[in-house]
GUVO-545101 format. One record per residue (C-alpha): residue number from 1; x, y, z; chain; residue in one letter. Coordinates in steps of 0.1 Angstrom, whole numbers, plus 5000, padded with zeros to 4 digits. Example, Ala and Ser with C-alpha at 12.3 -4.5 7.8 and 13.67 -1.06 7.14 Angstrom:
# GUVO-545101
SITE, logu, xx, yy, zz, dopa, ronu
SITE, 1, 5123, 4955, 5078, A, A .
SITE, 2, 5137, 4989, 5071, A, S .
***
This chain:
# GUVO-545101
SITE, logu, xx, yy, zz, dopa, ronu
SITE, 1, 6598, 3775, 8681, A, X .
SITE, 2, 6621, 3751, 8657, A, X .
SITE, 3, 6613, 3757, 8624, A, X .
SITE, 4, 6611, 3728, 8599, A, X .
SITE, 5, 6635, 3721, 8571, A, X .
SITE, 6, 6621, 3729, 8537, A, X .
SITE, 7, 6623, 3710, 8505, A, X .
SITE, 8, 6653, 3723, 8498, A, X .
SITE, 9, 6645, 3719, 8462, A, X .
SITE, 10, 6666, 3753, 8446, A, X .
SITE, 11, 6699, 3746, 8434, A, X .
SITE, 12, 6723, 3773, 8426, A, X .
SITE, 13, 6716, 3781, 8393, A, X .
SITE, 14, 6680, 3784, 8405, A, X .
SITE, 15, 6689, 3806, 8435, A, X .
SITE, 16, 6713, 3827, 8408, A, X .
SITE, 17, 6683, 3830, 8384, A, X .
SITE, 18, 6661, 3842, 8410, A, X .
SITE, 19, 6683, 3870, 8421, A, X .
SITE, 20, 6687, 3884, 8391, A, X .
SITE, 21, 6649, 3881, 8385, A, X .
SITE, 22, 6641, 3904, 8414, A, X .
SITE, 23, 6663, 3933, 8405, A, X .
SITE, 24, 6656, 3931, 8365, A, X .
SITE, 25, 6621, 3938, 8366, A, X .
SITE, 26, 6612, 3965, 8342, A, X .
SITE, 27, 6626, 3996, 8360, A, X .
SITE, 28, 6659, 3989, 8333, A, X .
SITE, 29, 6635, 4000, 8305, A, X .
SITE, 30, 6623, 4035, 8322, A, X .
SITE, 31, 6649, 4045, 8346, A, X .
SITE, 32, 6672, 4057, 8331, A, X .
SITE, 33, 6653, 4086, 8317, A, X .
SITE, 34, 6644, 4096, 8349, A, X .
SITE, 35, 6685, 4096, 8357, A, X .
SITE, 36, 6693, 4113, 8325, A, X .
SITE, 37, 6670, 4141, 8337, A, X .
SITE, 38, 6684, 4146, 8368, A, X .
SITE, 39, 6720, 4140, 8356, A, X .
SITE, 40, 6719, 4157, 8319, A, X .
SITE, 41, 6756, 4144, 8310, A, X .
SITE, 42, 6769, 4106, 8294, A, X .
SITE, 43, 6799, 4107, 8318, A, X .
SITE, 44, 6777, 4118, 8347, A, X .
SITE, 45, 6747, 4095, 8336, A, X .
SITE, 46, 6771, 4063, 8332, A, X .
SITE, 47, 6788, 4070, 8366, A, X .
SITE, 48, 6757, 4071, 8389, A, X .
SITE, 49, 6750, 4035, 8375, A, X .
SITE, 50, 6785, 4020, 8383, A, X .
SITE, 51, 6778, 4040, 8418, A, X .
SITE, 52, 6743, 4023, 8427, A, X .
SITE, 53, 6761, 3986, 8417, A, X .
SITE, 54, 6786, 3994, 8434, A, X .
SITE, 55, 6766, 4002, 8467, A, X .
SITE, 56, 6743, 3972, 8455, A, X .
SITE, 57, 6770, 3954, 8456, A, X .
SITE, 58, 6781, 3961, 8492, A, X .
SITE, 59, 6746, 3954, 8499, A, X .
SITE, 60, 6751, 3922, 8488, A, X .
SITE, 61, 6782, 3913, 8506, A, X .
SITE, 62, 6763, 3923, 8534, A, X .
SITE, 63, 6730, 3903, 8532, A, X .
SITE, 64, 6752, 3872, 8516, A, X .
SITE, 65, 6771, 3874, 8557, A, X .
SITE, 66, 6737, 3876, 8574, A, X .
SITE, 67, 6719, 3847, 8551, A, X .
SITE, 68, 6748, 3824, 8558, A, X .
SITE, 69, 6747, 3831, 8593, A, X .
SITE, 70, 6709, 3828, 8595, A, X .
SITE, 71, 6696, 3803, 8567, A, X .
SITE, 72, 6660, 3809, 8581, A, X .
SITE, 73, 6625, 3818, 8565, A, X .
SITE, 74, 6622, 3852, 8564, A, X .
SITE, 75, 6657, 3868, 8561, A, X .
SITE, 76, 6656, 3902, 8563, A, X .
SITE, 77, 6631, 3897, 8592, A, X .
SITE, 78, 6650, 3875, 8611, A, X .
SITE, 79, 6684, 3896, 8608, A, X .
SITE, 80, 6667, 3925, 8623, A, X .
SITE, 81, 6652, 3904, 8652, A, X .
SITE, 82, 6687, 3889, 8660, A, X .
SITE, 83, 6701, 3921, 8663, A, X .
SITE, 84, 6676, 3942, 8676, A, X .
SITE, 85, 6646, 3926, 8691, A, X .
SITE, 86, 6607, 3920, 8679, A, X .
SITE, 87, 6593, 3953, 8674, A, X .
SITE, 88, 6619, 3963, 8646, A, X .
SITE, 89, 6611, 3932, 8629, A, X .
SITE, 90, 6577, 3936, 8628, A, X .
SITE, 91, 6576, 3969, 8617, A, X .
SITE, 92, 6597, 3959, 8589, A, X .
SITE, 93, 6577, 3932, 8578, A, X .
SITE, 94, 6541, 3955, 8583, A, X .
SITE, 95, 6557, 3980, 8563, A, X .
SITE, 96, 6567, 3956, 8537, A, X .
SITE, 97, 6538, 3931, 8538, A, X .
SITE, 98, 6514, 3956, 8540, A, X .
SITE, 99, 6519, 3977, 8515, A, X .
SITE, 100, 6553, 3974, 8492, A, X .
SITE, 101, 6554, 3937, 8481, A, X .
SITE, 102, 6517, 3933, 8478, A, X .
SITE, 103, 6512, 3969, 8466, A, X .
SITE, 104, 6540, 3958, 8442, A, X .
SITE, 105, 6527, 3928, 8430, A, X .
SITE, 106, 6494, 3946, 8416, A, X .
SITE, 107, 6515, 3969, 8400, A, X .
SITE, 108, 6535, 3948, 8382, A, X .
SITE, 109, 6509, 3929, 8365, A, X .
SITE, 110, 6493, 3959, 8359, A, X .
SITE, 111, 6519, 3968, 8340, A, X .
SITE, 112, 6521, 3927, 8322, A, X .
SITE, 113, 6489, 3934, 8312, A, X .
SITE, 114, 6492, 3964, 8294, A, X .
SITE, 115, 6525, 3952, 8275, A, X .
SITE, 116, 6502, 3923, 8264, A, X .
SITE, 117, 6476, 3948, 8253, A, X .
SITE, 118, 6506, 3958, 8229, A, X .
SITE, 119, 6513, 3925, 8222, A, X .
SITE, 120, 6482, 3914, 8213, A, X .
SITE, 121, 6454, 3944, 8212, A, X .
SITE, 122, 6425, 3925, 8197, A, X .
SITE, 123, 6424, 3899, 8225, A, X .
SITE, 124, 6435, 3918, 8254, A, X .
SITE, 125, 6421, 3957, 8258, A, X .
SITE, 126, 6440, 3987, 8273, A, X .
SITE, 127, 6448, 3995, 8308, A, X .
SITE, 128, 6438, 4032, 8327, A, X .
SITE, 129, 6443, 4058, 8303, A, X .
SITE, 130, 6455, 4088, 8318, A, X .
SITE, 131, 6430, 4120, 8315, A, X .
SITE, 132, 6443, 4156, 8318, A, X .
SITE, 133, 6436, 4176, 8345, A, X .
SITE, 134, 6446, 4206, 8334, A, X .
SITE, 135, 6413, 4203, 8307, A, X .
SITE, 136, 6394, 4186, 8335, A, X .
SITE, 137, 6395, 4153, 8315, A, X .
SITE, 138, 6394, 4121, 8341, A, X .
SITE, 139, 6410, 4090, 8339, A, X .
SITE, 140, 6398, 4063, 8316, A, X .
SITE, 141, 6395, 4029, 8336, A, X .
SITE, 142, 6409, 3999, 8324, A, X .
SITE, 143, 6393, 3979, 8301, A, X .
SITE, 144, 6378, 3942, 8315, A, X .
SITE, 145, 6399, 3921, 8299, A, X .
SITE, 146, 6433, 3939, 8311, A, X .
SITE, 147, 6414, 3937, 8346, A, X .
SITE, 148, 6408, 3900, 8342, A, X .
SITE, 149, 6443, 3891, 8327, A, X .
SITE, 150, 6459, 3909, 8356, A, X .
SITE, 151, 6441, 3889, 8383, A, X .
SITE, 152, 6442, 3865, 8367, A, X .
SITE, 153, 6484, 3862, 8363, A, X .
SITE, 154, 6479, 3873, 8404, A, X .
SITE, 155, 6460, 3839, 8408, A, X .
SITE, 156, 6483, 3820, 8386, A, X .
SITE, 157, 6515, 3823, 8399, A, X .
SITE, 158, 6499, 3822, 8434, A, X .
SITE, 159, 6483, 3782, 8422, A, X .
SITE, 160, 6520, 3774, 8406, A, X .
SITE, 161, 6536, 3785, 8435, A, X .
SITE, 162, 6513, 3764, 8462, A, X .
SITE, 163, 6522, 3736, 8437, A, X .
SITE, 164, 6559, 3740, 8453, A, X .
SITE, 165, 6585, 3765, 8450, A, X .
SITE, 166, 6608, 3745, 8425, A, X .
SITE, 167, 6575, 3745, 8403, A, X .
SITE, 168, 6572, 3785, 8406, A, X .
SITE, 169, 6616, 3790, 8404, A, X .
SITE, 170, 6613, 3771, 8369, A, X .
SITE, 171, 6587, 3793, 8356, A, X .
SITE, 172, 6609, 3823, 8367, A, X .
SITE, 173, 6639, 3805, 8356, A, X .
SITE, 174, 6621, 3812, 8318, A, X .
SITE, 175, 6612, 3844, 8323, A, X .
SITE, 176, 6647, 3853, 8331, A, X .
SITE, 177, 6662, 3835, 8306, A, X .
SITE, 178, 6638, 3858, 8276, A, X .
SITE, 179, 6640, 3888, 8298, A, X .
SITE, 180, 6679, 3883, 8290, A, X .
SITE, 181, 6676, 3877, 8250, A, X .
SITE, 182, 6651, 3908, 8252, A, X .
SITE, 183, 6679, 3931, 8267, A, X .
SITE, 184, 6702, 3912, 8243, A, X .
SITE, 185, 6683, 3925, 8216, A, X .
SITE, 186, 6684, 3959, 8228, A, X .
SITE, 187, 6720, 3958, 8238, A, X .
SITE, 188, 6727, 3945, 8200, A, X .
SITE, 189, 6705, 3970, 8187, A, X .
SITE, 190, 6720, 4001, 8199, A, X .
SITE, 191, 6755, 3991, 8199, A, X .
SITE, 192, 6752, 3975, 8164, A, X .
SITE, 193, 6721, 3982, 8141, A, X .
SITE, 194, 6715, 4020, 8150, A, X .
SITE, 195, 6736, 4049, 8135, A, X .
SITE, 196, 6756, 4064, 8166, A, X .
SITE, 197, 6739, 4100, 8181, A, X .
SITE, 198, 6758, 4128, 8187, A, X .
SITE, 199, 6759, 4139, 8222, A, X .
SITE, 200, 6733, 4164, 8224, A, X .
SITE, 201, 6707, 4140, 8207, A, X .
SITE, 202, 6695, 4160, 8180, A, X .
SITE, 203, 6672, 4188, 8189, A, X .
SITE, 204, 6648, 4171, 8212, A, X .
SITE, 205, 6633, 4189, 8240, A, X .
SITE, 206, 6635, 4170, 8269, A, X .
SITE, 207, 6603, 4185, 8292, A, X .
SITE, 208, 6604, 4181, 8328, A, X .
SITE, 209, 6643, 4178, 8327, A, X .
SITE, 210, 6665, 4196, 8360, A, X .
SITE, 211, 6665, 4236, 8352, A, X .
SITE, 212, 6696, 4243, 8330, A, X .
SITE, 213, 6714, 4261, 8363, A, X .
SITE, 214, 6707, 4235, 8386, A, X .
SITE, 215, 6745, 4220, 8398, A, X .
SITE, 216, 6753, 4181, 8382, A, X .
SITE, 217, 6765, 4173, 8416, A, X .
SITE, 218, 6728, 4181, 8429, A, X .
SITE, 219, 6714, 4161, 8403, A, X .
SITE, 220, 6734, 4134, 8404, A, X .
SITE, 221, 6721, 4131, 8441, A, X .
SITE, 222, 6686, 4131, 8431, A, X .
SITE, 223, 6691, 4109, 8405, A, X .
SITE, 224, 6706, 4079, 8432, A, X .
SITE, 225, 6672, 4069, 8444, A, X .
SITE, 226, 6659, 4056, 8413, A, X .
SITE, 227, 6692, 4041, 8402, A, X .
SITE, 228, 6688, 4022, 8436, A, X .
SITE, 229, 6656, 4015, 8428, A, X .
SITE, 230, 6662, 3999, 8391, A, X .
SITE, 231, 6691, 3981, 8418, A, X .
SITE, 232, 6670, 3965, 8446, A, X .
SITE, 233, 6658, 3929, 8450, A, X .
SITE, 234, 6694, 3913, 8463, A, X .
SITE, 235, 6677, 3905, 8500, A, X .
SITE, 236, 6649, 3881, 8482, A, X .
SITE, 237, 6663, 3854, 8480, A, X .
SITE, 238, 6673, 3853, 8518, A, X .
SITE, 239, 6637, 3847, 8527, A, X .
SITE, 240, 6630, 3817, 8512, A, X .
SITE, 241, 6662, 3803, 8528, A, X .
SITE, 242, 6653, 3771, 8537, A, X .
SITE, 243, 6641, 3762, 8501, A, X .
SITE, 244, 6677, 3766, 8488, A, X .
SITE, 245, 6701, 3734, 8490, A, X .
SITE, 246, 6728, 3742, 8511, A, X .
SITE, 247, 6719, 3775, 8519, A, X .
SITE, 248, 6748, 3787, 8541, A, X .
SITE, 249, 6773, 3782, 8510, A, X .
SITE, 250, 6747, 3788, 8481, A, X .
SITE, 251, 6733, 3821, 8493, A, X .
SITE, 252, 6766, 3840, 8500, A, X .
SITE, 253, 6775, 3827, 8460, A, X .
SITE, 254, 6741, 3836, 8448, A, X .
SITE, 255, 6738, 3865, 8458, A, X .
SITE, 256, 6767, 3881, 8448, A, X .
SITE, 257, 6771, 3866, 8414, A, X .
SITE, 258, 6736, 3876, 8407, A, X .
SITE, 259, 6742, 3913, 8416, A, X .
SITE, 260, 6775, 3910, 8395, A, X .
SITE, 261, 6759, 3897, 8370, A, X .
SITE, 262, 6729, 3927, 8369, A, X .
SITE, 263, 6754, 3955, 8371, A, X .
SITE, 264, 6768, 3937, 8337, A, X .
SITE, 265, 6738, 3937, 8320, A, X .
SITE, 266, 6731, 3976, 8333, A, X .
SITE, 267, 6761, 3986, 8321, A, X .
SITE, 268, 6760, 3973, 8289, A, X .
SITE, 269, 6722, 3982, 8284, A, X .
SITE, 270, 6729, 4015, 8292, A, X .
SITE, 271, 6760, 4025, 8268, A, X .
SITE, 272, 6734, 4008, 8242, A, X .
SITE, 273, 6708, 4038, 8251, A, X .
SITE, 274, 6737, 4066, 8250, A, X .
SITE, 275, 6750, 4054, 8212, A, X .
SITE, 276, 6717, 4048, 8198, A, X .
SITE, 277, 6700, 4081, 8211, A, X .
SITE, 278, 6726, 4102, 8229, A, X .
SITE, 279, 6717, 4114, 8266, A, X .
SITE, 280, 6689, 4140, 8250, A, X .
SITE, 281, 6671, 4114, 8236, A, X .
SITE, 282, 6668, 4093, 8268, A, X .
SITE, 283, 6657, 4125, 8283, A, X .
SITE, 284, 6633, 4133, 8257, A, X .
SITE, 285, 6615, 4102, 8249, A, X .
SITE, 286, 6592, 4081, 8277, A, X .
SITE, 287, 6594, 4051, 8253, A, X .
SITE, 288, 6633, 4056, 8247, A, X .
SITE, 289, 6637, 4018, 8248, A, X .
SITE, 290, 6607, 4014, 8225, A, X .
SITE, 291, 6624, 4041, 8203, A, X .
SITE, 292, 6657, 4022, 8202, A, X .
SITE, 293, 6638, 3990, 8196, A, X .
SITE, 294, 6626, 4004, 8163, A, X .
SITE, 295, 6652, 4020, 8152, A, X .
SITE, 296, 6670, 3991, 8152, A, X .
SITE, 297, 6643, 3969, 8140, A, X .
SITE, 298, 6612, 3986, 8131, A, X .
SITE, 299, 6578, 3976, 8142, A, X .
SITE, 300, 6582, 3941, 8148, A, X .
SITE, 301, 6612, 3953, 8168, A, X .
SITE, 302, 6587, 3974, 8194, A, X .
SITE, 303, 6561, 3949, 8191, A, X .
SITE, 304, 6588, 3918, 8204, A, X .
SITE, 305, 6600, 3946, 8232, A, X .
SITE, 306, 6568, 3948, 8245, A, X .
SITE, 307, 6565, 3907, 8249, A, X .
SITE, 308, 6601, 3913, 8263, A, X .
SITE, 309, 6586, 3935, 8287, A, X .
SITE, 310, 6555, 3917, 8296, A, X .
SITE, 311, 6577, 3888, 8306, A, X .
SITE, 312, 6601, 3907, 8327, A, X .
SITE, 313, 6570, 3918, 8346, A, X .
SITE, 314, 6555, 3885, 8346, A, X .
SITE, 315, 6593, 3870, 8360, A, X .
SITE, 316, 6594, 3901, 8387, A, X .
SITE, 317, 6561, 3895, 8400, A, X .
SITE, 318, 6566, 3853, 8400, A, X .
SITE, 319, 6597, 3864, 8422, A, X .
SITE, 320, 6577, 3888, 8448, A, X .
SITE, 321, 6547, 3858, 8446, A, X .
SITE, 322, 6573, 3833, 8457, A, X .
SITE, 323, 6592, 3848, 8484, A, X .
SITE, 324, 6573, 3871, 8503, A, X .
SITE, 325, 6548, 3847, 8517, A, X .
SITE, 326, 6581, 3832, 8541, A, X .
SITE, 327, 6577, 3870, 8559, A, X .
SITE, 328, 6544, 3857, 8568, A, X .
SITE, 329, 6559, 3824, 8574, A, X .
SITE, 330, 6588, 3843, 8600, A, X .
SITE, 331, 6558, 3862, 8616, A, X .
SITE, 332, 6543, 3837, 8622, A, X .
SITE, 333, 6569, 3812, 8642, A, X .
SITE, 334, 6579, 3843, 8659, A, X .
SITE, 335, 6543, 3846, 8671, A, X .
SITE, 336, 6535, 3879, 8657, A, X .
SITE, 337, 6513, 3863, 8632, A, X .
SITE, 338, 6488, 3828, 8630, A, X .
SITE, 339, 6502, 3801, 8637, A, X .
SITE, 340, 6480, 3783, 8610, A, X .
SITE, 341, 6503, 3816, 8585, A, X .
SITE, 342, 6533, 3797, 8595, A, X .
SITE, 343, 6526, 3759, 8584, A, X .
SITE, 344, 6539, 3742, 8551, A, X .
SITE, 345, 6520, 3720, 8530, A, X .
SITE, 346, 6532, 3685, 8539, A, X .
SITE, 347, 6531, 3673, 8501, A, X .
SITE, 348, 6550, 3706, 8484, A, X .
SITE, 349, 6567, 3725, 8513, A, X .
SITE, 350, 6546, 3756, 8502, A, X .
SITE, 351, 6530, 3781, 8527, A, X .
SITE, 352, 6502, 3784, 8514, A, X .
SITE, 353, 6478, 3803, 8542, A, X .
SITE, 354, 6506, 3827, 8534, A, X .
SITE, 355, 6504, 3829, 8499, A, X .
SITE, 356, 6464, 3829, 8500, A, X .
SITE, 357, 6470, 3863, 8520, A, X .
SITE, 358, 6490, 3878, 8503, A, X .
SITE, 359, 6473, 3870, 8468, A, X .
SITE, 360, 6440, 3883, 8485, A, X .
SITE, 361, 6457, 3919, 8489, A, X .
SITE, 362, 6474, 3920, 8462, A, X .
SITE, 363, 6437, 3913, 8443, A, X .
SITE, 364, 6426, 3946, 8466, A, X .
SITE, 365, 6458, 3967, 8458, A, X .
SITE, 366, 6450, 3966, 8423, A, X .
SITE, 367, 6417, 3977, 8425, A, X .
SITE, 368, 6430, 4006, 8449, A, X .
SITE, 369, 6434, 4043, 8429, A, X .
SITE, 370, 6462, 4053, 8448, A, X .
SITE, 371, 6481, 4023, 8452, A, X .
SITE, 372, 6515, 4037, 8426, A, X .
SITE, 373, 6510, 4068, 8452, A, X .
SITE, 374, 6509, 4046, 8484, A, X .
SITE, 375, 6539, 4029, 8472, A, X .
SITE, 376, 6564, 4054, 8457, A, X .
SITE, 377, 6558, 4073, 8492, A, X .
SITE, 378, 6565, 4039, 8514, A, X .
SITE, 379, 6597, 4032, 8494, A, X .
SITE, 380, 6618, 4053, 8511, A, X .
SITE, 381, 6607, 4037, 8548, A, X .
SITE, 382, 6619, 4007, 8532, A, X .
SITE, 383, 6656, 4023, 8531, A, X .
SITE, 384, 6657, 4025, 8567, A, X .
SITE, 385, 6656, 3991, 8574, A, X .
SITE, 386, 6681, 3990, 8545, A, X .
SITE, 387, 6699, 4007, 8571, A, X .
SITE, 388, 6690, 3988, 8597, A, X .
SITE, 389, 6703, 3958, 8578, A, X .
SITE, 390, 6738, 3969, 8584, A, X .
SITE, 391, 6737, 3981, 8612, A, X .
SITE, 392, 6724, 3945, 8619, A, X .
SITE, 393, 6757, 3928, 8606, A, X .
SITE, 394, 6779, 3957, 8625, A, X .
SITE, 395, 6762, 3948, 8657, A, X .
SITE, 396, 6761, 3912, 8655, A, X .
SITE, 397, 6796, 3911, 8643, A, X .
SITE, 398, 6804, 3926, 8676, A, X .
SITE, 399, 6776, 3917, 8701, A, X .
SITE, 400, 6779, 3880, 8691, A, X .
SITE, 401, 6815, 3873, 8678, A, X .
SITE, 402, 6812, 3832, 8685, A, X .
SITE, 403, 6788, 3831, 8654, A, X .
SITE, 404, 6792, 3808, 8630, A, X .
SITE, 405, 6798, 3825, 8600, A, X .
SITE, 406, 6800, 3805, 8565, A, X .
SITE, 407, 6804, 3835, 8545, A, X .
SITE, 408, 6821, 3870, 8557, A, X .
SITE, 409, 6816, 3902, 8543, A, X .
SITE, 410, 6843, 3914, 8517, A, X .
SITE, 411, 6871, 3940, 8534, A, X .
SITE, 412, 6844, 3943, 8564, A, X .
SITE, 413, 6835, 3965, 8579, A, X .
SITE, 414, 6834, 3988, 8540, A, X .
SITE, 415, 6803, 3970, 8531, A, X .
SITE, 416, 6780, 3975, 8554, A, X .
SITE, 417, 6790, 4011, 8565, A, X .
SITE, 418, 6790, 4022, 8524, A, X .
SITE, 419, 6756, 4005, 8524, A, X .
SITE, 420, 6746, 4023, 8556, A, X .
SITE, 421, 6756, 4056, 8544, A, X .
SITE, 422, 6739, 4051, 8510, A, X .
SITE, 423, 6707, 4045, 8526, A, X .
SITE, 424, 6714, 4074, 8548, A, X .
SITE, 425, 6714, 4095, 8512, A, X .
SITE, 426, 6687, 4080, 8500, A, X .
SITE, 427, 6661, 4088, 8538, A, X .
SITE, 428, 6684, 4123, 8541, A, X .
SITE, 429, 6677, 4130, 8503, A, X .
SITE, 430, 6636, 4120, 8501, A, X .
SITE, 431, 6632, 4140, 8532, A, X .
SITE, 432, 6648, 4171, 8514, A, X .
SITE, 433, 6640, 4165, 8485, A, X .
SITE, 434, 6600, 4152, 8481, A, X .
SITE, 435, 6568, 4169, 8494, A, X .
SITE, 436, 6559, 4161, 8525, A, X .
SITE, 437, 6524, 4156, 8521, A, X .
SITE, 438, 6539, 4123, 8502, A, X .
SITE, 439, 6562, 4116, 8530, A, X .
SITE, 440, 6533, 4120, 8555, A, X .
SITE, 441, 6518, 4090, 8538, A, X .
SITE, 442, 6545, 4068, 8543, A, X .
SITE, 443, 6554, 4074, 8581, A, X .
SITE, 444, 6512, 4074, 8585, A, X .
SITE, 445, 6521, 4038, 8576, A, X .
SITE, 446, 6548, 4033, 8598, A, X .
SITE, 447, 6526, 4050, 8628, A, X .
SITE, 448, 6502, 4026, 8620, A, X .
SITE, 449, 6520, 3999, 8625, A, X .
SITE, 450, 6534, 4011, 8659, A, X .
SITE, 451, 6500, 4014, 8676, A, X .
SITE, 452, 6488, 3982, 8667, A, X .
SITE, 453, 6518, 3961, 8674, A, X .
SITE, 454, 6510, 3951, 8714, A, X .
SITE, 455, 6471, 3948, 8703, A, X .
SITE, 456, 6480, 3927, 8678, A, X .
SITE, 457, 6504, 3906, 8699, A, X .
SITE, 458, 6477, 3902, 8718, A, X .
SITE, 459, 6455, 3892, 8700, A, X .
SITE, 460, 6477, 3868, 8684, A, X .
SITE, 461, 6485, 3849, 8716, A, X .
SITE, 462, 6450, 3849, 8727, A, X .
SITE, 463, 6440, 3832, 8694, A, X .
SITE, 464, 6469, 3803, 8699, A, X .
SITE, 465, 6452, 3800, 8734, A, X .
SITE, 466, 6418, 3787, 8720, A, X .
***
């Protein structure tokens, strides 16, 4: 089936912006304590995040190759049906769609919500509270109004975004732009307004860190998946391809500037953390950005972090919002999905069956209890089509030589085989590494989607037939 141009309405900067959006979410603000835990060492600490963007960026040279060879909706869909067929695809995008961008959308404005509970506690109340099972103490819900606020951003960016993507970009374009001045701030902070800690941190204890004997190197592994993890989002912008002016030249430049420009602001954010509160600190302290933030500028310091981090959230959710509905979209034209999923709005280019779909489950993900569970255990599936995605490039490179090609990998074939063998680590590490009744959850998904993929095929064609 040929697929329609879109609107074409994202320019560069746009596509830039919205890069950068979907890897600064609000994993730079946590993250790193969960690295300094597992790599208990500045030099060690500062070296596994100039690792992950330097696989990040291999990932991107990659995916920059296959978006200019394939400026299609979908992206990361449609490179694994080029190179290998339907059934990969699909399980990509049931894995995906079914549980980690929707299941990541609730999260996130979870997590909006409660920074705007901070923000402003008398209007908006608390999210869940955490009880303490050791005492036998449950769970406090959330309160109504952090319910409401979160559906209700859910239903927001959802109506902006029908409005038409350029609408939905500028709105992230803002976000980004504050998110920027709010790690600014931090950055100036610690490097500036904070009296320097000494290496061990004072005499915090940092509970839950790697045993004192355990081997860096060993760390240092562990530590790589959530480094990649604060890392991903380069691959977004590839789905909503047809949306970006140009795409075969502008999504090759995007991409990588964007990841260039992330590692930056890592970087930077990071050595900020290390002088203001030394690698203990980070360890000890959940809140070690809130910490930093009022060290350097009291309470109206933690209280303008906060907004900083509600808007991150609300920018990394407007990203998922916009460009996972074109999966649907893909699915669709490839007829493993509606054909009603895959039609545009004639008057904003906007899928919007496909974003009515998605907001619906994102709605029920955040009502679900285990839905951070569900998630956390599904993200690690997602790095073997991470894998797959090079291997895509390697194959197509050499299965189908005559391609055009607007954009080609940098020194290929490094980038793609360093990003295959990084997601190697990061399947070969959670499978050593995590429980497996966690792990069990994740391929249940996986299974799932296997046995319903000729049913569903099925049924799909038998519906086009009436």
């Amino acid at each position: 089936m040929g697929e329609p141009d879109g609107k074409r309405q994202l320019t560069t900067l746009d596509a830039t912006l919205l890069v950068m959006g979907g890897i600064v979410g609000v994993g730079i603000f946590f993250t790193p304590q969960e690295v300094a835990r597992q790599a208990p060492a500045a030099a060690a600490f500062l070296a596994l995040w100039v690792f992950g963007g330097a696989i990040a960026l291999c990932a991107a040279f990659t995916f920059a190759e296959l978006g200019a060879t394939f400026p299609r909706s979908g992206g990361w869909f449609v490179f694994l049906r080029e190179a290998f067929g339907p059934f990969p695809a699909f399980l990509f995008a049931w894995v995906v769609l079914a549980v980690i961008s929707t299941g990541a959308i609730a999260a996130i404005v979870g997590f909006c919500a409660a920074q705007l509970h901070a923000v402003f506690p008398a209007w908006i109340g608390p999210g869940p509270v955490a009880g303490d099972p050791a005492a036998g103490i449950a769970a406090a819900p959330a309160s109504a109004s952090h319910r409401a606020v979160a559906i209700g951003i859910i239903v927001l960016l959802t109506a902006i975004t029908m409005a038409g993507v350029k609408r939905a970009a500028l709105l992230q374009n803002a976000c980004m732009i504050l998110k920027l001045v709010a790690i600014a701030g931090l950055i100036v902070g610690g490097l500036v307004f904070v009296t320097p800690t000494g290496g061990a941190g004072g005499a915090l204890a940092a509970p839950g860190a790697a045993p004192a004997d355990r081997p860096l190197a060993a760390g240092m592994v562990s530590a790589l998946k959530p480094v990649f993890f604060s890392y991903g989002g380069w691959q977004l912008l590839c789905y909503i391809a047809p949306e970006v002016r140009d795409a075969a030249r502008t999504l090759p430049r995007a991409i990588v500037a964007g990841v260039l420009g992330v590692l930056a602001i890592y970087l930077f954010a990071n050595v900020a953390y290390l002088r203001g509160l030394g690698i203990d600190g980070i360890r000890a302290e959940p809140t070690f950005a809130a910490t930093l933030a009022g060290r350097a500028f009291g309470a109206t310091g933690e209280r303008l972090l906060a907004a900083g981090m509600a808007i991150s959230a609300l920018g990394v959710a407007a990203v998922n919002v916009i460009t996972g509905p074109w999966l649907y979209v893909a699915m669709a034209r490839e007829g493993l999905f509606f054909g009603a999923v895959g039609r545009l709005s004639a008057r904003t280019g906007a899928p919007v069956v496909a974003l009515c779909i998605q907001g619906a489950l994102a709605v029920v993900y955040f009502f679900a209890s285990t839905l951070q569970e569900l998630v956390s255990s599904v993200v690690f599936v997602e790095w073997i089509f991470h894998g797959l995605a090079a291997l895509a490039l390697l194959r197509l490179r050499a299965a189908r030589p005559s391609l055009p090609r607007p954009f080609r990998s940098f020194a290929y074939p490094l980038a793609p085989l360093v990003y295959l063998v990084a997601s190697l680590l990061v399947v070969g590490g959670t499978l050593w590494a995590d429980p497996w009744s966690v792990i069990g959850q994740a391929l249940a998904v996986v299974a799932v989607g296997i046995v319903v993929y000729w049913p569903w095929r099925r049924l799909v064609a038998r519906a086009g037939r009436i």
